[in-house]
N, C-alpha and C positions, 0 to 999 in steps of 0.2 A: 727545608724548602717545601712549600703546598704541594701537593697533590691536586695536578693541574689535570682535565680533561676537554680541554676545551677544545672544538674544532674534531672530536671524536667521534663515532661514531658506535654504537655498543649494542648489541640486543642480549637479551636478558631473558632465557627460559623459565618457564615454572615462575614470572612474576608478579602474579593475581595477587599474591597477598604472602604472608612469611616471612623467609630470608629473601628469598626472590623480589619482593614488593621494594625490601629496605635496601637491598642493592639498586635496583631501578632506579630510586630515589633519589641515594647518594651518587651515585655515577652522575645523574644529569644536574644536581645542587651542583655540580664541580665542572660543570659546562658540557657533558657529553650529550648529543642527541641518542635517544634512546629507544629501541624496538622494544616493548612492552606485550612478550609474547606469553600466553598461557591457555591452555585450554577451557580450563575454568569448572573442570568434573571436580567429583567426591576425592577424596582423600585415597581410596580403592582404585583411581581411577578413573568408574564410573561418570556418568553423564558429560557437560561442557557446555558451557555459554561464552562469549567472548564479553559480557560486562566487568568481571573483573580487572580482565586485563585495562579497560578503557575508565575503570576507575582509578588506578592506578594512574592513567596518562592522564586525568584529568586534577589528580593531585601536583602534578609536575607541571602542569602547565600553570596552573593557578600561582607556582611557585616561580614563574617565571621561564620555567624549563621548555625542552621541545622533545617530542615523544610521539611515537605513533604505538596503536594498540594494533595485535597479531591475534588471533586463534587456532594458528594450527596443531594442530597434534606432532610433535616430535618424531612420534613414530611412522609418520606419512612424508618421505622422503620429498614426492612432486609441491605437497604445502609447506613445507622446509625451504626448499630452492627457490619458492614463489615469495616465501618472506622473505628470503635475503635481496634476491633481486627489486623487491617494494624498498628496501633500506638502500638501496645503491640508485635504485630511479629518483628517489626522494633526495637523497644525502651524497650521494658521488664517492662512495667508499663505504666500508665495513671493518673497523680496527679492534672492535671487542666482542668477544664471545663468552658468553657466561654459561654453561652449562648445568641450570640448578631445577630443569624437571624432573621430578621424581614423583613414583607414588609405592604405596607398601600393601602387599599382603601376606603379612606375618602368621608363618604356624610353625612349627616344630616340621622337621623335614618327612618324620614317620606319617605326618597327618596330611602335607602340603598335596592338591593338586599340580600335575605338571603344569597345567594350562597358568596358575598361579607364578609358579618358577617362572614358564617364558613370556609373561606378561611383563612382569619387573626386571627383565633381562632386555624387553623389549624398548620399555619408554626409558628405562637410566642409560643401558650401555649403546643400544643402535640410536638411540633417539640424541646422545650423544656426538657418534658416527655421524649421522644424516645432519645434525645442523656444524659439526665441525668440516665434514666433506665439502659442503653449500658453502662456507665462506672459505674454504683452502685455496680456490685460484684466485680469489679477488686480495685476500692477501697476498698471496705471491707474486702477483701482479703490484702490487704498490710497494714492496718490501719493505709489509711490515704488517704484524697481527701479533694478539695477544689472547690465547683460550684459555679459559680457566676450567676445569673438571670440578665434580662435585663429587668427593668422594666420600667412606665414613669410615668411624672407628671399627664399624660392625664388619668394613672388608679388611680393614689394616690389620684387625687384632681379633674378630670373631664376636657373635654377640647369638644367645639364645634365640632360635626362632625366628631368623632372618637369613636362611641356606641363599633365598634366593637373591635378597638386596645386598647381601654381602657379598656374592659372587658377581654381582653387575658392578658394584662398586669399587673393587680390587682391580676389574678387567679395565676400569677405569684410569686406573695409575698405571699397567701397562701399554694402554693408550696412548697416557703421556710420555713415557716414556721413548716409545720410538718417534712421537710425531716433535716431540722436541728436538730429536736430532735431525731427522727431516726438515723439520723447518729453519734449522739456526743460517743455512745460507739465506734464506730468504727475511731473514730478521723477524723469524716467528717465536714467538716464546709462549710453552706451554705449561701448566702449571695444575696441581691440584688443590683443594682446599676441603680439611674434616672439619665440617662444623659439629659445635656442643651448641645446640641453641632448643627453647622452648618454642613451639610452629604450632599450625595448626594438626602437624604431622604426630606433634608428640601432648599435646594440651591435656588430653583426659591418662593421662600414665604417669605423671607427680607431682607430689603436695605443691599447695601454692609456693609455700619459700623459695622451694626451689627453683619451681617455675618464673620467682622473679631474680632470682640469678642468674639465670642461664637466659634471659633477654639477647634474642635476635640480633637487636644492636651491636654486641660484643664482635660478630662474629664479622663486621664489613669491614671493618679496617685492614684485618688480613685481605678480603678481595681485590681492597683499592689498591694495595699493594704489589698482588700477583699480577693487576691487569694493567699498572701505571707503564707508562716510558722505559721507567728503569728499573723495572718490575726483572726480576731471575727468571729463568728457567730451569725445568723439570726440578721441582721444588714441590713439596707436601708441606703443608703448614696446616697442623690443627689448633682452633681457635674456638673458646670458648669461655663465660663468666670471666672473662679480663682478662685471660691466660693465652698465651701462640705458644705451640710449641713447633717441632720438627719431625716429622715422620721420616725416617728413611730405611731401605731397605741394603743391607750389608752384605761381605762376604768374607768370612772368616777366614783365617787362615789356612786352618785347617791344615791334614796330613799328606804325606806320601805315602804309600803304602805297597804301589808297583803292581805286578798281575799273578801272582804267587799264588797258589790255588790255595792256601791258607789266610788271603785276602779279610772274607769274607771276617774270618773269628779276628784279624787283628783288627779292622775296624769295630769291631759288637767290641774291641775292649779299649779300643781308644777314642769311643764316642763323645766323649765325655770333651776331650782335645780338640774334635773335630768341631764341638759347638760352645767350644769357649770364644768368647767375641772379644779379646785383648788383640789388637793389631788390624781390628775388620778395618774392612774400607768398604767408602762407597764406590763402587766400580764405573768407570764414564762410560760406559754401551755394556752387553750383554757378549761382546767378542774382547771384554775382559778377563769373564771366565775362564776362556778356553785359553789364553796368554798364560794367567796365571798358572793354568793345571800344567801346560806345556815347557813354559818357563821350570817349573819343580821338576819334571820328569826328566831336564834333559839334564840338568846337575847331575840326575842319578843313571842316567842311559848312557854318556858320556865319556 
């Protein structure tokens, strides 16, 4: 069955041009109207125009699509709230949030300015925050919304030179994770997505071949899918050169060990046990862990 959006509603961060651009695209190809928000600075950040954003809306229109252009900054909460409400005066609802502004400045952590750290903490993880907060009662109000995160390899699994995008980006999946349970009365579903794509984020860092493998393209189809009708919740899906996989985060089985003041040395020797991953599961909330640790303890307190 298609991948129907018609009648939708969707804004789209960070989508001048990129991933951003080719999600805006595809959402409104498929009948969504579309909030075509971006700043329109440097790659660092820096500067902002709002013509790219209105370049974008003007490729969608030509296509027959409906689209309006945004410039706010993400990280300015009051122009956050002011574009949601421009998509609800305009369109009578808000059922898609895409969360894909981002900007990098990359150094080794020994070299990094803070002011660098809480810049990139600023516009991925609060600039996140501030347009997921802006549309959380308009969906809760309709009962029904769909966010998608933008998260990366670099916070799932670590990446040289990126302390601080990969600490916005991880805080990200925790994000979703609690506002996924939050919202499942309200028929919210939140979701993450690790793209592998070539942007203008990553353009001058490798050879061409590469960079025609790793095409943007690849990476929308997992989006359509995390923000569809019958899109999952709290789900990670990394996408890239043709490939989706699954990100998740486990919890091993791990030991008993009780409160023996020789604790300590019997864990250093049965570490090994503790982070064998045969039997993990993915836990459904965070008041799993503390089940399961309690659950073990009373077999042996008992």
């Amino acid at each position: 069955m298609a991948l129907d959006f018609q009648d939708r509603v969707a804004i789209v961060t960070g989508a001048g041009g990129g991933l951003g651009r080719l999600h805006a695209l595809a959402l409104a190809k498929r009948g969504a109207k579309v909030v075509v928000n971006d700043l329109g600075g440097a790659r660092d950040g820096s500067g902002g125009s709002v013509s790219a954003a209105q370049a974008v809306v003007a490729e969608i229109e030509a296509a027959g699509g409906v689209a309006m252009a945004n410039g706010a900054s993400v990280t300015d909460y009051a122009a956050v709230q002011a574009m949601v409400q421009a998509a609800v005066d305009a369109w009578g609802r808000v059922d898609i949030l895409v969360n894909n502004a981002g900007i990098l400045r990359d150094k080794s952590f020994a070299k990094m300015e803070m002011e660098d750290f809480r810049l990139v903490l600023d516009v991925h993880l609060m600039g996140a925050v501030h347009c997921t907060k802006a549309v959380w009662p308009h969906m809760v109000a309709q009962k029904y919304g769909r966010i998608l995160m933008t998260t990366s390899s670099s916070g799932l699994y670590g990446n040289f030179g990126q302390s601080n995008y990969g600490a916005a980006k991880m805080a990200l999946v925790g994000l979703m994770q609690t506002l996924s349970i939050e919202g499942a009365k309200s028929n919210i579903h939140v979701n993450c997505l690790a793209p592998t794509a070539a942007t203008r984020m990553t353009e001058d860092l490798m050879p061409p071949q590469i960079l025609e493998a790793l095409k943007p393209e690849a990476v929308v189809p997992a989006m359509l899918v995390l923000v569809a009708q019958d899109a999952p919740t709290r789900t990670i899906l990394c996408a890239g050169a043709g490939s989706v996989e699954a990100a998740q985060i486990t919890l091993t089985q791990g030991i008993w060990m009780g409160l023996d003041s020789g604790a300590p040395e019997q864990l250093q020797s049965q570490l090994a046990q503790v982070t064998d991953g045969h039997g993990a599961a993915v836990p459904a909330s965070g008041a799993a862990q503390g089940a399961h640790e309690i659950g073990r303890a009373s077999k042996h307190l008992t």
